[in-house]
C-alpha positions as CSV (number, residue, x, y, z in Angstrom):
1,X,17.8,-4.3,-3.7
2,X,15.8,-1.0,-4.0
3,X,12.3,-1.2,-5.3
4,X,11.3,-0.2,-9.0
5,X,8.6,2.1,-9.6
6,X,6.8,1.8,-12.4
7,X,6.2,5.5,-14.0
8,X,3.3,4.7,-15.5
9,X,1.8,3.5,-11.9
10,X,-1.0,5.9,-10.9
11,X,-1.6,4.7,-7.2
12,X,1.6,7.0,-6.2
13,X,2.6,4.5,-3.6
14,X,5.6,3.9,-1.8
15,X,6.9,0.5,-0.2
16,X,7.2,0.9,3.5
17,X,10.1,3.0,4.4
18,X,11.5,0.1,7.4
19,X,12.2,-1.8,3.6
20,X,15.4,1.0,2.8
21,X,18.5,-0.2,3.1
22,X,21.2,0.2,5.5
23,X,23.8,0.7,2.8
24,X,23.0,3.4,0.7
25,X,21.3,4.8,4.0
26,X,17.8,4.7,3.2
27,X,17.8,3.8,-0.8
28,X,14.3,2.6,-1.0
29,X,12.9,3.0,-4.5
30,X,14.1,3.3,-8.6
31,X,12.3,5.1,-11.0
32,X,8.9,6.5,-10.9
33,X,8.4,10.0,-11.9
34,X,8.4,13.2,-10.4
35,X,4.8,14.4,-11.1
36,X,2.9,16.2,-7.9
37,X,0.9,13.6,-7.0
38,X,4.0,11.4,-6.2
39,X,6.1,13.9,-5.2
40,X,3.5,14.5,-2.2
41,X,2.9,11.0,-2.2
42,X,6.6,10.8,-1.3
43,X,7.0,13.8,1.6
44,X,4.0,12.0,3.5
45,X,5.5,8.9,4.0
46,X,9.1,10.6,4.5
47,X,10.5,9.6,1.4
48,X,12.3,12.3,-0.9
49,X,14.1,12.1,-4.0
50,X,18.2,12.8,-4.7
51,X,19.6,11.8,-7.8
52,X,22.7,13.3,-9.9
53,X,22.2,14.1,-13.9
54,X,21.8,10.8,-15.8
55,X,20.7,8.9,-13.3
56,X,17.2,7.1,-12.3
57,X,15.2,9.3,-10.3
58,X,16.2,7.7,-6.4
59,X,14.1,7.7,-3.5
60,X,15.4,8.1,0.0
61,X,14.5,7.7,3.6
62,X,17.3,7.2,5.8
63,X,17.5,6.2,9.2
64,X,18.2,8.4,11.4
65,X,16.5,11.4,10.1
66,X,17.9,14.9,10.6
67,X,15.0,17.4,12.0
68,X,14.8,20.6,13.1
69,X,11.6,21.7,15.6
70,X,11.3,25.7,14.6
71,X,11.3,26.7,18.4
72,X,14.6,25.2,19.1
73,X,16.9,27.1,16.5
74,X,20.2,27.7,17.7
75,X,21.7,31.4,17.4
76,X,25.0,31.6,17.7
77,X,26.5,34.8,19.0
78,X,27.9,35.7,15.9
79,X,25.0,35.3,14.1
80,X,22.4,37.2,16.5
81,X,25.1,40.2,15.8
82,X,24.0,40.0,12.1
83,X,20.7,39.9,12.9
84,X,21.1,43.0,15.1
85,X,23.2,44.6,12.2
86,X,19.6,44.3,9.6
87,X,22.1,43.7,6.9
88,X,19.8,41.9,4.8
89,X,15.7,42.5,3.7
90,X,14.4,39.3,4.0
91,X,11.4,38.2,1.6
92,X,8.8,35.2,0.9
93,X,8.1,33.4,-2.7
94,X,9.6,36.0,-4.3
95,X,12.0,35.0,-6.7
96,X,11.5,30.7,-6.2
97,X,12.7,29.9,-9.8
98,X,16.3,32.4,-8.7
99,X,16.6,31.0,-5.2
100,X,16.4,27.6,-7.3
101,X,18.7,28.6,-9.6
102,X,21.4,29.5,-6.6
103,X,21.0,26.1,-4.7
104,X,21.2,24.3,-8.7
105,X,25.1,26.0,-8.8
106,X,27.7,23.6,-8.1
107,X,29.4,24.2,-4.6
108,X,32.8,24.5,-3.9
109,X,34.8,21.5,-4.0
110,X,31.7,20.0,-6.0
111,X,31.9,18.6,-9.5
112,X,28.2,18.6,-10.1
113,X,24.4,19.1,-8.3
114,X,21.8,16.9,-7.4
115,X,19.2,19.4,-8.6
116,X,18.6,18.6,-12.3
117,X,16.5,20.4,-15.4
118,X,13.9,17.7,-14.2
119,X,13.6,18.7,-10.4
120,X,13.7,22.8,-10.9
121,X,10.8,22.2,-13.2
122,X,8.8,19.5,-11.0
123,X,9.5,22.1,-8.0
124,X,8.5,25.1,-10.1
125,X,5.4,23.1,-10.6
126,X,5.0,22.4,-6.6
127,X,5.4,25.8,-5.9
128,X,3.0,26.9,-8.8
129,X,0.4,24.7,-6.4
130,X,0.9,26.3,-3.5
131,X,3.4,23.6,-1.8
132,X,7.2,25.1,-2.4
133,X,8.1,27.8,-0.8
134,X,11.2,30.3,-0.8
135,X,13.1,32.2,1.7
136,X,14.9,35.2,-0.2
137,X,18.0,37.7,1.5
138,X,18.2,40.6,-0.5
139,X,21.4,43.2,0.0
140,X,19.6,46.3,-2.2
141,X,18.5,44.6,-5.1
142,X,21.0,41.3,-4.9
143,X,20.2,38.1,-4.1
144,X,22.4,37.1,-1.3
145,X,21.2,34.0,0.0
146,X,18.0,32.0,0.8
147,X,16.3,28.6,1.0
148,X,13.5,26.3,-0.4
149,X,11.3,23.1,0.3
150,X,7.7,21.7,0.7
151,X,5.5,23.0,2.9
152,X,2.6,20.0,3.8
153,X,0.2,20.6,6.7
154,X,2.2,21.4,10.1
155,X,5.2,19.9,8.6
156,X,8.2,21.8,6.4
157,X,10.6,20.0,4.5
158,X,14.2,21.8,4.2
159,X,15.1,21.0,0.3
160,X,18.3,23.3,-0.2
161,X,20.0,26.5,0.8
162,X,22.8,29.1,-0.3
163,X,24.7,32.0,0.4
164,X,26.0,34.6,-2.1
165,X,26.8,36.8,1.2
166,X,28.4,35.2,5.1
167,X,25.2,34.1,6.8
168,X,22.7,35.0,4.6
169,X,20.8,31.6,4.5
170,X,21.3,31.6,8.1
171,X,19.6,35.3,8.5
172,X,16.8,33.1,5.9
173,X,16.3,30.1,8.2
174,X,15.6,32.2,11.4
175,X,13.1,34.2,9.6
176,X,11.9,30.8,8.2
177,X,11.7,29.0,11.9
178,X,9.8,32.4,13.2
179,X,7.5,32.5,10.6
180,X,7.0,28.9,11.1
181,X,6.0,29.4,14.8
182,X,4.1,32.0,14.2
183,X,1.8,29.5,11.5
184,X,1.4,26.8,13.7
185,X,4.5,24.4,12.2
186,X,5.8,22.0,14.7
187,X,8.7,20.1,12.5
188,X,11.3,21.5,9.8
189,X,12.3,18.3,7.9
190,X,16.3,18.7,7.1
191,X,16.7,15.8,5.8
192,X,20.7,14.3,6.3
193,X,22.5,15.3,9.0
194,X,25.6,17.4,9.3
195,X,27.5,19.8,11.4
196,X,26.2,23.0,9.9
197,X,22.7,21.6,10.6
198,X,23.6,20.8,14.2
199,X,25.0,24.0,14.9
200,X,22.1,25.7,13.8
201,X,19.8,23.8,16.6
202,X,18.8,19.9,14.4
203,X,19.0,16.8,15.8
204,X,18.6,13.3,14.9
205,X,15.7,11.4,15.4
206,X,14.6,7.7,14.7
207,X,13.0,7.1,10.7
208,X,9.7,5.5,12.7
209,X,9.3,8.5,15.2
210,X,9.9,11.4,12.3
211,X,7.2,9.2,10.1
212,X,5.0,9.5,13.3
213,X,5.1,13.1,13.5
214,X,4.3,12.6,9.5
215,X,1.3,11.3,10.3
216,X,0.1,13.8,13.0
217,X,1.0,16.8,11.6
218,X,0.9,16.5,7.6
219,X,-3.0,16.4,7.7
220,X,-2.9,19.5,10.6
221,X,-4.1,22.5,9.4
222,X,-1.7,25.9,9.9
223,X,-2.8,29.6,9.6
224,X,-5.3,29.8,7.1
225,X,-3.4,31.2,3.1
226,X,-0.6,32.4,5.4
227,X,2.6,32.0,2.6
228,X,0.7,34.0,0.6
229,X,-0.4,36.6,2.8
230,X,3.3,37.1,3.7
231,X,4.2,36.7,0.2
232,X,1.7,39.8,-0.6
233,X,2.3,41.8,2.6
234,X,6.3,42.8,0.9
């Protein structure tokens, strides 16, 4: 059985992620609440929440765990043409609470979304800190695509992406991964698997060796304020 957190509990901790279980891959916790400390409590020890509307708030870690190191995107062919082609303007923090508002629509072939009233506003409050991030593709003045997650130490952690337009969020996670370099960021968390995410360049990698990386590189430092000197430089 999953762990219960208690919401009221104030130490923010997690039981040890080896404790998930095999089936739900990686279920670990019930409950809690998504206030920043826990939410940051919860990226350090590579634990993240997915729930659906009118459920518990569930905490995940599953084994194996789908990364993404920024110098080892994969460009397709295809792709580097639309790069060449400059179709989109590409921005930083932005428009968060929009690019939120894209990944929140339902998908095709999907009933529902995982991102509830409950997690915009706990991410709004992230990025209000300093800790979300978004990745915007404009075409003139219309959102076309982008992407969002938590940004702790050396370490980013892939929450969603869309595209209004073909390979806009792919045009947003190269600039992403090059930006990244450029910082100092070693590891893009993505979370689950999946073809699209191996195509672009992830891989998978064993829960104890990501949660080692955790623990080297979320206490890192990276460029010095440098989301929102980008963020100011558009």
């Amino acid at each position: 059985m999953p762990f219960l957190i208690n919401p009221n509990d104030t130490s923010y901790e997690f039981p040890d992620v080896s404790l998930a279980l095999e089936e739900p891959n990686g279920l670990l916790a019930i409950g809690g609440d998504l206030s920043p400390e826990r939410l940051l409590s919860a990226y350090r020890h590579g634990v993240f929440p997915w729930f659906n509307p009118g459920e518990p708030i569930l905490w995940w870690s599953p084994n194996p765990r789908a990364v993404l190191f920024p110098e080892k995107i994969r460009i397709s062919r295809s792709l580097r043409r639309t790069l060449k082609k400059n179709l989109f303007a590409v921005t930083t923090d932005q428009e968060f609470n929009e690019v939120m508002a894209a990944c929140q629509a339902p998908r095709a072939k999907q009933r529902g979304t995982w991102i509830t009233a409950d997690m915009r506003r706990a991410y709004h409050e992230m990025h209000r800190r300093g800790y979300a991030h978004s990745i915007e593709c404009w075409q003139g003045t219309k959102l076309a695509g982008g992407l969002y997650g938590m940004a702790i130490g050396q370490v980013f952690f892939g929450e969603s992406m869309f595209s209004r337009v073909s390979d806009a969020s792919k045009v947003a996670l190269v600039y992403l991964t090059d930006k990244l370099v450029e910082w100092g960021y070693r590891l893009i968390d993505c979370q689950v698997q999946s073809e699209h995410l191996i195509s672009l360049g992830a891989e998978a990698i064993p829960r104890d060796q990501f949660c080692a990386y955790l623990n080297r590189w979320c206490d890192k430092p990276v460029a010095h304020d440098a989301w929102n000197r980008q963020r100011l430089a558009k």
